[in-house]
Every structure is written in C-alpha cells, then in structure tokens.
C-alpha positions in Angstrom: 24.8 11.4 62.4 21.4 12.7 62.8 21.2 16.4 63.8 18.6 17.3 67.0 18.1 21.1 67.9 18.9 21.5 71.6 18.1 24.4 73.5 21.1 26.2 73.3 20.5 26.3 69.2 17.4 28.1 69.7 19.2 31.6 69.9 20.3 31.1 66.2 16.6 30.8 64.9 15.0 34.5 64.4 10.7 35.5 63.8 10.3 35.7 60.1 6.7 35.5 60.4 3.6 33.5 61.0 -0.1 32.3 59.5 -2.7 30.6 61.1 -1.0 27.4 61.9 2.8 27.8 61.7 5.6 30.1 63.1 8.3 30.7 60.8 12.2 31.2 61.9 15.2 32.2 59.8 18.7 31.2 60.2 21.8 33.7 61.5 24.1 31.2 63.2 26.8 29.5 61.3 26.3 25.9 60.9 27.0 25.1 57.1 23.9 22.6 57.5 21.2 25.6 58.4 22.5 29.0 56.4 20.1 29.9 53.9 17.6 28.0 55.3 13.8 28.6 57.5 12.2 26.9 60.1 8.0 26.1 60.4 6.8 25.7 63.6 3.9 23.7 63.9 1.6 26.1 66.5 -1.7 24.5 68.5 -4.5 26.7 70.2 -3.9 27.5 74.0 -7.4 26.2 74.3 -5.5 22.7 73.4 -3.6 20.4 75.8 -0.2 20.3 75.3 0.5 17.5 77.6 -1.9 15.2 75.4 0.3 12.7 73.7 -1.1 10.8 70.4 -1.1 7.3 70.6 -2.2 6.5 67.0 -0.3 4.9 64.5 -0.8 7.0 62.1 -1.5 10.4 61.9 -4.7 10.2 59.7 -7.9 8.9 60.1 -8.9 5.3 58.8 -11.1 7.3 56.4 -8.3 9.8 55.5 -6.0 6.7 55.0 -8.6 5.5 52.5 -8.6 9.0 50.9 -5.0 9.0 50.4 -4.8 5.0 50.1 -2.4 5.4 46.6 0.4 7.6 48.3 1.5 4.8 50.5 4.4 7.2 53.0 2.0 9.6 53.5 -0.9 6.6 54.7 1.5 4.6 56.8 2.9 8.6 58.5 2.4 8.7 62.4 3.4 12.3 62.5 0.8 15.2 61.4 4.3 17.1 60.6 5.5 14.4 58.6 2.5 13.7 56.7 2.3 16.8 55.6 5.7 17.3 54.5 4.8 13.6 52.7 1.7 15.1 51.2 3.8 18.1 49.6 6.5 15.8 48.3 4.0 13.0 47.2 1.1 15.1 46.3 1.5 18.8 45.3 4.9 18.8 43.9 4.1 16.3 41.0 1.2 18.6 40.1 2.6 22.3 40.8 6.2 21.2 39.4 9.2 19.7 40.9 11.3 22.9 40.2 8.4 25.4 42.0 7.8 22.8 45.2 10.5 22.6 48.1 9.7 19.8 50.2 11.8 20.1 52.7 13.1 18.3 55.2 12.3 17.2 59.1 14.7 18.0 62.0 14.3 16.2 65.2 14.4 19.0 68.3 13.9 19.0 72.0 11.3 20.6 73.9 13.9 22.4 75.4 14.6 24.3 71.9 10.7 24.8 71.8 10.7 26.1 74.9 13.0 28.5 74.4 11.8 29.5 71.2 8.6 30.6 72.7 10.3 33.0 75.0 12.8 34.4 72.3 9.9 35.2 69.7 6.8 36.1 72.0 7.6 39.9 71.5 7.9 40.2 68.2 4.2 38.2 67.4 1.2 39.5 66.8 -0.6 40.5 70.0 -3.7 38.2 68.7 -1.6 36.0 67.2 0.2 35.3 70.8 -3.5 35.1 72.3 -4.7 32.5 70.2 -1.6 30.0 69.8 1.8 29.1 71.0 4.3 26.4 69.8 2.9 23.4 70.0 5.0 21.3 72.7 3.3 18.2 71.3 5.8 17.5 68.1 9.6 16.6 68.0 10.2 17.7 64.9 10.3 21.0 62.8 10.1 21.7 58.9 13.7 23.0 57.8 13.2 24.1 53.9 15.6 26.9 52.1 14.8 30.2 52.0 13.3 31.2 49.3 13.9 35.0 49.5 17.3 34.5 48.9 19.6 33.6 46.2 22.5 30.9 46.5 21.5 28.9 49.9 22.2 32.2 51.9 25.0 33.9 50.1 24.8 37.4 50.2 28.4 38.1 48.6 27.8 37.8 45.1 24.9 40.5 45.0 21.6 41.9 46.2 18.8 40.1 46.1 14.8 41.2 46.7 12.0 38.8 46.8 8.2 39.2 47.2 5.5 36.6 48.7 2.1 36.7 47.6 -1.0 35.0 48.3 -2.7 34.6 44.7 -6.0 33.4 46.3 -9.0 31.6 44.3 -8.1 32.6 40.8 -11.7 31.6 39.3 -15.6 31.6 39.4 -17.2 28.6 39.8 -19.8 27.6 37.4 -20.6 24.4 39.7 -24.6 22.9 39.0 -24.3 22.0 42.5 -24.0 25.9 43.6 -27.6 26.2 44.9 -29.5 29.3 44.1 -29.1 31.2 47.6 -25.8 31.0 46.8 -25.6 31.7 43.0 -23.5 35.2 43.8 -20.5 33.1 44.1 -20.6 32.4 40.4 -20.6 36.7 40.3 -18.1 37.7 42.9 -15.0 36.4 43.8 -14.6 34.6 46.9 -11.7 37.0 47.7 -13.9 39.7 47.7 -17.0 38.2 49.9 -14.2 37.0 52.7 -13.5 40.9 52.8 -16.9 41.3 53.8 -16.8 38.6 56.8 -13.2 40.1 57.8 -14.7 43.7 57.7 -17.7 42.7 59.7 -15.7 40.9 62.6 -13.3 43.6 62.6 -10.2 41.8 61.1 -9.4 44.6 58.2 -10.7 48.6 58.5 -10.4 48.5 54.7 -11.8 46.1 51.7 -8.6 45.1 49.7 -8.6 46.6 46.2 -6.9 43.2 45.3 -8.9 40.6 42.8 -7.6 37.4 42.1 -9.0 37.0 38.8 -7.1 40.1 37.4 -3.5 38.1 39.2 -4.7 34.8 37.2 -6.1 36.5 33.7 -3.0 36.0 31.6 -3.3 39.9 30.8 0.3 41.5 31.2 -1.9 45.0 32.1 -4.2 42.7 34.8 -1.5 41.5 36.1 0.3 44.7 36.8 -2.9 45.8 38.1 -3.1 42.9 40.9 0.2 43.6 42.3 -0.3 47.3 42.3 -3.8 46.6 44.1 -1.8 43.9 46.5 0.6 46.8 47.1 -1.7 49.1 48.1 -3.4 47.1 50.6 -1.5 44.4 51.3 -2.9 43.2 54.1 -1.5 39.6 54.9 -1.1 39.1 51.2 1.8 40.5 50.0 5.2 41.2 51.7 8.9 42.0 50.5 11.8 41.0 51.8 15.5 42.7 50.5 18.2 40.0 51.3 15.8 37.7 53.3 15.2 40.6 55.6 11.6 41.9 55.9 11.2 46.0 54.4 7.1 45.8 53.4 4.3 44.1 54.8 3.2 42.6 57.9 5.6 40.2 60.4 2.6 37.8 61.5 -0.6 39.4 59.8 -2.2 41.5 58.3 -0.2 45.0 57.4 -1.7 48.2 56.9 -2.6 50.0 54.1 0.1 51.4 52.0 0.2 55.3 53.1 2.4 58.4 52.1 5.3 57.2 54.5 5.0 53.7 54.1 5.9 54.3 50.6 8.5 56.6 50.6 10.1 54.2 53.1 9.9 51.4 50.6 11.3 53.6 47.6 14.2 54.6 49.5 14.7 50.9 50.0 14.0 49.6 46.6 17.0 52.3 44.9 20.1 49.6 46.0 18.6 47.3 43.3 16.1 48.9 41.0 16.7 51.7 39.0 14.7 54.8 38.6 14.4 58.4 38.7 12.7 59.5 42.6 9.4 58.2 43.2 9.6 55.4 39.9 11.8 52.5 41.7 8.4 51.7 43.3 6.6 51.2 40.0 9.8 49.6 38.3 9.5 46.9 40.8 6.0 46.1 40.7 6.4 46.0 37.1 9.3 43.7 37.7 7.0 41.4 39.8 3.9 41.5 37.1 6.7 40.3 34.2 7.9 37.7 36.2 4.7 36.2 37.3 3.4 36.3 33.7 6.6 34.7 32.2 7.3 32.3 34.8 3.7 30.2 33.6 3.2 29.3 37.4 -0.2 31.3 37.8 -1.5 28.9 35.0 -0.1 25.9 36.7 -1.9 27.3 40.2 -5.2 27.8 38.5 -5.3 24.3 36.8 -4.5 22.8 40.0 -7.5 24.8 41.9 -10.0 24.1 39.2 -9.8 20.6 40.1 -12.0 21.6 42.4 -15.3 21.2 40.1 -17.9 20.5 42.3 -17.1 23.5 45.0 -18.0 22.5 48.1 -21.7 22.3 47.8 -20.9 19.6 45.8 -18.2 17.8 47.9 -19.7 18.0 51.2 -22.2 15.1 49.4 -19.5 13.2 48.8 -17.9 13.6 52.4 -21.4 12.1 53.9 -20.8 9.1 51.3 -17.1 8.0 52.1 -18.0 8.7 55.9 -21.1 6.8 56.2 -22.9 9.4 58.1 -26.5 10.8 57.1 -26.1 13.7 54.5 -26.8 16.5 57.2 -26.9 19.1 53.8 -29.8 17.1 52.8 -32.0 17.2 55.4 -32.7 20.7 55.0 -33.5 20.4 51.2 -36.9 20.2 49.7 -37.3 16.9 47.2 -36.9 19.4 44.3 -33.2 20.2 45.6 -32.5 17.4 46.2 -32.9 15.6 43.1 -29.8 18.4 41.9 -27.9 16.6 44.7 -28.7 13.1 43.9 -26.0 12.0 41.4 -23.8 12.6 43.9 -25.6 10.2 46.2 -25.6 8.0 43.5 -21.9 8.2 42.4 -19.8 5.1 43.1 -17.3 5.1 46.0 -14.0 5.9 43.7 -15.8 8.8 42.6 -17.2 10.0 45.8 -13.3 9.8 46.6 -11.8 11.5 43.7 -14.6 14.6 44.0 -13.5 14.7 47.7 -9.6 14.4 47.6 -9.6 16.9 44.3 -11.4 19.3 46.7 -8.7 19.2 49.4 -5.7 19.4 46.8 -7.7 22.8 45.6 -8.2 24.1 48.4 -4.7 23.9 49.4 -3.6 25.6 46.4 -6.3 28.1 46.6 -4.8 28.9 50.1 -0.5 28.5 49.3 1.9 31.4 48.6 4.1 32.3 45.8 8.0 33.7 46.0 9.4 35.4 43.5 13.1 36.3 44.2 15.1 39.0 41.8 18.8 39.6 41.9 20.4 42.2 39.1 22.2 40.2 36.1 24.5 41.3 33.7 22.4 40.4 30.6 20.1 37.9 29.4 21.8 34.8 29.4 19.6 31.7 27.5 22.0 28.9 29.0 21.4 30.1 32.5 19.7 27.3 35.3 17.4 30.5 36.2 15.0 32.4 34.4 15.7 36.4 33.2 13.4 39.2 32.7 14.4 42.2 31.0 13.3 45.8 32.6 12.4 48.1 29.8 11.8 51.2 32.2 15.0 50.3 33.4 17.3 48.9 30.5 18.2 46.3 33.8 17.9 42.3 33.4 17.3 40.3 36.7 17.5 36.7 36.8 14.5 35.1 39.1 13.1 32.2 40.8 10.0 31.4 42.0 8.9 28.8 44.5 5.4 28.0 45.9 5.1 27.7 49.8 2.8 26.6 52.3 1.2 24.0 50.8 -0.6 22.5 53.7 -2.5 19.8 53.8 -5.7 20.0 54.0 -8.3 17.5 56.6 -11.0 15.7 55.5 -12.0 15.8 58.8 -12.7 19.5 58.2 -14.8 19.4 55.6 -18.3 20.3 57.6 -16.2 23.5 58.4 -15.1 24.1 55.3 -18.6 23.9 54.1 -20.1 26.2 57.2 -17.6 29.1 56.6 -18.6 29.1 52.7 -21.8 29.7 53.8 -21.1 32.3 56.5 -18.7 34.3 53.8 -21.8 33.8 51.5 -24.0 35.3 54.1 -22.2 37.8 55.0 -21.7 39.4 51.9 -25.1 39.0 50.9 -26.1 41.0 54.2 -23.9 43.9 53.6 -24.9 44.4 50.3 -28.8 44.4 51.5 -27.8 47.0 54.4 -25.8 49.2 52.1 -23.2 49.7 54.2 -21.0 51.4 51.6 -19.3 47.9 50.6 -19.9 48.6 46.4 
C-alpha cells in the first residue's frame, strides 16, 4: 500500500537544515519505514503563487526534453520533484558512482503535512531564509533518501558515529579559448574566491573564506589537510558536522560564523566521545581523519572529472544555448567582428554538438554546486573483507570504518542559462572592482 504523509505525521519530521531551494527534515518517530531516513522540501519564493497549478505534461520544456531526449523517464516526468530525482538516478549516479549517489525515493503527502510543517519549522530558519521562501504548497510529493550522517539506517546502538558535509566547490581553472579577455582572471583565481568578493560586497559574509578548492581537489595529502582546516575555520555554509545525525558545528540553514576561541573549545569537548587525543588535539585528529578519508576514498577525482566536462565554461555555452533555442545570440551582439570570429565555431557546430556542449555544462555545474558526506564510526581494526572502507589514525593508533555519499545533486535548467551566464559576469566584475579599489581583499 502506498504510504501518504498526513498532517498528523508532520510532528515526527525535525529542521535539519536548508540551501537555496530545499528544506531538509530528519526522522524521530518510529515507523520502521522512515528511521534513518531525511526529508527535502521543495521551497518556492513568496514572491511566487502558490495557488498556480501546472498544467503541463511534463515538467520540462520542449527544448529541455530535446536536451535530455536519451534519458526517456526523466523526458516523459510531469513533476519538477520527480524529474529531478529521475535526473540523479538516470544522470549523475552513473557518472559519480552507484555506491556514492542515493537516489532516493518520492513520498506522496498532503498539504495538510505541508502545512503544518511550515508552522513546526518557521522558528528554527534562518530569519532571511524565512523572508525569501516557504514550502512550496504547489507539489504532492517529498524526497525521502537515508541519512547519510549516520551509520546502519539509524541505529545508534552498535556505536558512535560522526559525519561531516562539505561543499568541495569548482575544483579547477578553466583554460577555455572561449574565456574572453575581460575576463581572463578566471583562468588566475578560483571562482570560489571571486564569489567571496560578490558575497562580501552585498553583505552576505563579514569575512573572505580562507577555503580554496583547488588545494580540496589537488591529490596532495598536505593540501588536502590544509582545505579542511581552512573550511573549519570559516565555514561559512560550507562545512558542517553532525555527531549521531545531530548537528554540533556549522550553520542550521546558512552560513555559520567564523570559527572563534569558544566555538572551538565547544567542538573539542564534543569530538573526545569518539576521537582520541590529549586536550586541545581531538580537533586536529579529526580534521586529519576527514583529509585521509577524502584522499583515500578517490571521490574528489571522480567530482573533478565530472566538472571538467564543462570545457567550454559558460562563455562558451551560452553560444550554444542561442543555437538549440533558436533565439538571436544576445552575447554576440555586443562583440566586435574580431570577437566574434573566436565565437564562430560555436555558431557553426552541428546541433548534437551544440547539445552535448550545453547538457555537459548543466551536469558540471551541478557537480560543481553538490555536497559531500563523509561518515566515521570507531572500528576495531582494519578489516579488508569489510562492505565499508577503513582508515587508520596514526595520531591516534584508532581505525574508523567510513562512508561517503554525494548529496544534492540538483538538476540544473536550461532555462537558466542567460542567468547563469549574467552572474559569471557579475562575480567577474565584482572581483575585478575590489581589486582596483584596494579594499584590503589580497
């Protein structure tokens, strides 16, 4: 029998957290079916009617169905919910790994449970966060996945478990042709880096992270180590722990502030029921932990090789969006005819390819823009025939077995692309302005 979510359920769902377009929800009741498990709640604007119902019969666009015309579910979907869950299953797990990619699985609710969902969780948002969005009454379904900060579906018997979420971020440089010369910095600074600039200047962040991606994705042990201790010292809504799926560092529904003096003595006092280490060292015991496992594990490469199918960057794919859409290349009309001869293979390129440069871009970009779990519990020693993965604590003499899992691999819209390709060039801007003003950013 097909399980629905009622109102009465909603008191069992708890804020775990939130990002730009989805509340998540942890399970506490006791249904067999839901322990372990989360909940993603698809959000919409307030500026948005909730009252408007879709009457398509599919939930992408003819040219989007095109884009995506060899995954046949995810073409024929009517749900945006669905089709995303589709594209995940369909799309990214075949490339990022079947044993790194959870799926998951749709639940049918009422707006009832919605309803009271957005009362039970209202206080525990973000103040901006509650400004901007709310559950989005529209849908009649939610994302139910496990819970990848824990170990054994939600069994907390056996032992202690801790778990850390990162955003890895763009973990190259693009060396693009199609990068024009206004722009060239990007082949020089991180994008990371330049989006701290536009954050800084529209008062999202007080600070500039210390975090940069291309130490996290170097393949360098030392880097590595480096990247999480920089995403541990300023965190912002990049890094977050959780000790037995229960938040302890980091921030509920964005960004957290940087790491001080009591923030961290907090988190060591936490840290001492699983990692070892004489006072003030269990902090740097686990973020060694963390650098080991991400190293081993191989998943950074994966990630990487999966964003660098994005060859073109988006100088170059916004040419190939005008193609496939039939619309006047609006890039174009504000080139010289020496710029845009650089531009006119693109123009030139057959409709497969236009399509390939187009749909690689939106497969990058959601990888560039997904999170990574890695969840710890102590082991006993390193066994070779276990189904997870160990890593062995020098500092520590301690082997913990781990898993890791990528999340929130959304898809991305073609339909966004002009936006995608407007806020490149505003982060671009930006960057270049505060560097010009010297306002203390190097």
């Amino acid at each position: 029998m097909e399980v629905i979510l009622k109102e009465k359920e909603a008191g069992d769902w708890v804020y775990r957290g939130e990002g730009a377009a989805n509340l998540v929800l942890s399970y506490i009741g006791s249904s067999p079916t839901f322990i372990g498990k989360v909940m993603r709640i698809r959000k919409a604007s307030r500026n948005d009617s909730l009252t408007e119902i879709s009457t398509s019969p599919s939930a992408l666009t003819a040219q989007e169905r095109y884009l995506w015309k060899d995954v046949d579910e995810l073409i024929s979907s009517s749900d945006n919910e669905i089709a995303s869950q589709l594209f995940v299953l369909h799309v990214m797990k075949p490339l990022l790994g079947s044993k790194f990619v959870d799926a998951g699985m749709h639940v049918q609710v009422t707006r009832g449970f919605f309803e009271s969902i957005e009362k039970n969780v209202i206080l525990q948002r973000p103040a901006w966060r509650v400004d901007t969005a709310q559950v989005d009454m529209r849908c009649d379904y939610v994302l139910v996945m496990s819970d990848h900060s824990l170990f054994d579906h939600g069994n907390l018997e056996s032992s202690p478990c801790i778990s850390v979420e990162i955003k890895p971020k763009c973990g190259f440089l693009p060396v693009s042709r199609f990068v024009s010369e206004e722009t060239a910095i990007k082949k020089r600074v991180t994008r990371f880096e330049m989006h701290q600039a536009l954050k800084l200047n529209q008062g999202e962040i007080s600070l500039p992270s210390e975090y940069n991606p291309l130490d996290l994705f170097s393949g360098s042990k030392e880097r590595i180590h480096k990247a999480i201790k920089d995403l541990f010292t300023t965190p912002q809504n990049n890094f977050r722990v959780f000790m037995n799926g229960s938040l302890i560092f980091g921030g509920l529904g964005g960004g957290a502030e940087d790491t001080n003096l009591c923030i961290a003595k907090a988190f060591e006092g936490a840290l001492k029921s699983i990692v070892q280490g004489d006072d003030g060292l269990c902090t740097e015991n686990f973020l060694t932990l963390v650098a080991e496992a991400a190293h081993d594990s191989g998943v950074l490469d994966r990630l990487l090789e999966v964003q660098k199918l994005d060859d073109v960057d988006i100088e170059g794919a916004i040419h190939a969006y005008y193609d496939i859409t039939h619309q006047q290349c609006m890039v174009c009309t504000e080139l010289n005819k020496d710029q845009m001869k650089t531009y006119a293979p693109l123009h030139s390129a057959s409709l497969d390819e236009s399509l390939k440069i187009v749909k690689d871009y939106l497969i990058a970009a959601t990888s560039k823009d997904c999170s990574l779990m890695i969840c710890f519990r102590p082991g006993k020693e390193v066994n070779l025939g276990s189904a997870w993965n160990n890593v062995y604590l020098e500092s520590t003499k301690q082997t913990f077995d781990f898993k890791v899992h990528f999340i929130d691999l959304d898809l991305k819209r073609m339909s966004k692309m002009e936006e995608y390709y407007e806020l490149d060039k505003k982060i671009v801007s930006c960057y270049s302005e505060m560097i010009k003003m010297d306002q203390g950013w190097l």
